[in-house]
C-alpha positions in Angstrom: 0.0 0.0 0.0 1.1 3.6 -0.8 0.8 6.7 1.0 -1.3 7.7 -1.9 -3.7 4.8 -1.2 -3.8 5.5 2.3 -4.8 9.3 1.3 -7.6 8.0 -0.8 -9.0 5.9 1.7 -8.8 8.1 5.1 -8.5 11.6 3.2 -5.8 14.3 2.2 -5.6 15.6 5.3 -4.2 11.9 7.7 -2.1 13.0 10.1 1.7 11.9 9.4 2.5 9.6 12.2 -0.5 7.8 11.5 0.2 7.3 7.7 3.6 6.1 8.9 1.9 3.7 11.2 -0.1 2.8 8.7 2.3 2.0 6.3 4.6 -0.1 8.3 1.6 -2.6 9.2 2.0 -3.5 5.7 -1.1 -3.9 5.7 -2.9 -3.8 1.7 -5.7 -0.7 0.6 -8.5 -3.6 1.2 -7.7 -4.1 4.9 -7.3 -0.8 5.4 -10.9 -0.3 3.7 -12.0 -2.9 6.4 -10.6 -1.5 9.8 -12.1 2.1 8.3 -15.8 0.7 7.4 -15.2 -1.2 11.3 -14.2 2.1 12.8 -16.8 4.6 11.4 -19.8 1.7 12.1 -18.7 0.2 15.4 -22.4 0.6 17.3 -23.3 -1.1 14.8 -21.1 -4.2 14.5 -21.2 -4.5 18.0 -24.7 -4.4 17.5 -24.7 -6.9 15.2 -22.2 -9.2 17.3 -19.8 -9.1 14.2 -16.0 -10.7 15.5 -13.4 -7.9 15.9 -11.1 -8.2 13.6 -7.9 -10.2 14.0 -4.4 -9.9 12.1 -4.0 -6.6 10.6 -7.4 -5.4 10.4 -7.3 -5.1 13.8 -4.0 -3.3 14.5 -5.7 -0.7 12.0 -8.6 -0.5 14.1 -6.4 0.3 17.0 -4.6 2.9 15.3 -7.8 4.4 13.8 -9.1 4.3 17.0 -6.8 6.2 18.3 -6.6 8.9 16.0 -10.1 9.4 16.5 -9.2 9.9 20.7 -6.7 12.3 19.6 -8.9 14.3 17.6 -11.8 14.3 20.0 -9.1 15.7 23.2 -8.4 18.6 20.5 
């Protein structure tokens, strides 16, 4: 996955660090896809009693996840 690819997928705008972090999961544009669509509709996979994610998906999640904290202390 590129930094391009990530840009598509979270926006123009991702924070540095996190592209970094990102990028060295080496995780691919699809299972970044994944731990995004997880991340914006968690109520509702919880909801839905979906698994969390394993492997990769999940260390996206996490990092996602806490990206999102950041933003909301700002």
């Amino acid at each position: 996955m590129t930094e391009n690819d990530v840009k598509s997928i979270l926006g123009p705008g991702t924070d540095p660090t996190l592209l970094s972090d990102i990028l060295r999961t080496g995780a691919n544009a699809s299972e970044l896809a994944r731990a995004k669509a997880w991340v914006e509709a968690d109520e509702a996979q919880v909801d839905a009693h979906s698994p969390f994610p394993s492997g990769r998906i999940a260390r996206l999640v996490e990092l996602l996840e806490a990206d999102q904290e950041e933003d909301d202390l700002l």
